[in-house]
C-alpha positions in Angstrom: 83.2 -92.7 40.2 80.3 -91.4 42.1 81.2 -87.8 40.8 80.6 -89.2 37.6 77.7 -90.5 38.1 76.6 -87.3 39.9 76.7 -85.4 36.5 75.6 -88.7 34.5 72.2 -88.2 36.7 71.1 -84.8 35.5 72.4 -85.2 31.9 70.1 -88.0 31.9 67.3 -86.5 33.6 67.4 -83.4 31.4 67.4 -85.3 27.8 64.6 -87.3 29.0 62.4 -84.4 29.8 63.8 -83.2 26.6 62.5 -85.7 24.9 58.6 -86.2 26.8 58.4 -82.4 25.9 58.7 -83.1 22.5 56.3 -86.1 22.4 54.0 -84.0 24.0 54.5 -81.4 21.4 54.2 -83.9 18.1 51.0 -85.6 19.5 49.3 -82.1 20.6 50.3 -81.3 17.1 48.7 -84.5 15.5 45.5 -84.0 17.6 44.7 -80.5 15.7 45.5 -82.0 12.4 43.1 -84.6 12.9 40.6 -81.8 14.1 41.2 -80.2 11.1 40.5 -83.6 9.3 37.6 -84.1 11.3 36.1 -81.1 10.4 36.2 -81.7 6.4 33.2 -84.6 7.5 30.0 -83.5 7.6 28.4 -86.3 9.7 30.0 -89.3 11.3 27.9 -92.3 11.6 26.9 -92.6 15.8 29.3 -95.6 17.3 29.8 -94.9 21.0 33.6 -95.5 20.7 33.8 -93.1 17.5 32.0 -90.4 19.6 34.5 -90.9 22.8 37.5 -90.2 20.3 35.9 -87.3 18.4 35.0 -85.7 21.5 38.2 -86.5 23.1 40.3 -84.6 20.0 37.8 -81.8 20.1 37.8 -81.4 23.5 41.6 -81.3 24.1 42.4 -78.7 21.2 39.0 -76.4 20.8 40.6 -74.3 23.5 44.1 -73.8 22.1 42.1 -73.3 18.6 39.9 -70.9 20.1 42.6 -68.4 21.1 43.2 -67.8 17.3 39.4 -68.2 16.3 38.7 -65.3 18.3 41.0 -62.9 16.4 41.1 -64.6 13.1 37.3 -64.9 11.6 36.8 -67.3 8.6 37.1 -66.2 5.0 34.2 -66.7 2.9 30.8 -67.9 4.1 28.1 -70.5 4.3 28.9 -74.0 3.8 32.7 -73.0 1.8 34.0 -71.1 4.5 37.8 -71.4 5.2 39.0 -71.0 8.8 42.8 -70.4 9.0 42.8 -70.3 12.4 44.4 -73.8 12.6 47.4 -73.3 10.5 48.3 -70.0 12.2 47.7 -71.9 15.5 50.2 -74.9 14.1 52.8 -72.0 13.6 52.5 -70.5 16.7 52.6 -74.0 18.3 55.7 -74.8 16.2 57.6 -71.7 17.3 56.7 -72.0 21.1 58.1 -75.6 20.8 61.0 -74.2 19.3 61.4 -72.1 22.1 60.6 -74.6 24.7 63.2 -77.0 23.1 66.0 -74.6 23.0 65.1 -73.8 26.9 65.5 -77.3 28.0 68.8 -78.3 26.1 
């Protein structure tokens, strides 16, 4: 019994880092989509618990974004300018989950 319960222990260890891996992944994943929601707002009225959230998604994906912005420069200009650098930075993301994922099962 307690050999069983020797290889019960990692199995169980190993799907549950499995699975906080991917929850880190899909909310990482919803911050930049709400950056990118964000960003289709010109102003947001000032509320001091708006501005602690705003800054908070900003703040935790800007450097992850910036990688691509750096490379990647918006097309067009002015006010209608189109930055891709988000949905080539949801790909990458997507494909180093993949990776990640396929790692840890």
């Amino acid at each position: 019994m307690t050999a069983l319960a020797a290889l019960a222990l990692p199995l169980a260890t190993s799907l549950t880092v499995y699975k906080f891996v991917f929850a880190l992944f899909t909310v990482y994943t919803i911050l930049i989509l709400l950056n990118i929601l964000i960003s289709f707002v010109p102003r947001m009225p000032y509320h001091p618990w708006l501005r602690a959230v705003l800054d908070f998604i900003t703040e935790t994906t800007d450097p992850y974004l910036n990688l691509f912005r750096s490379f990647i420069r918006p097309i067009g200009g002015g006010q209608l300018a189109f930055d891709p650098s988000p949905i080539i930075a949801l790909i990458a993301l997507g494909i180093i989950e993949g990776f990640v994922l396929q790692i840890l099962s």
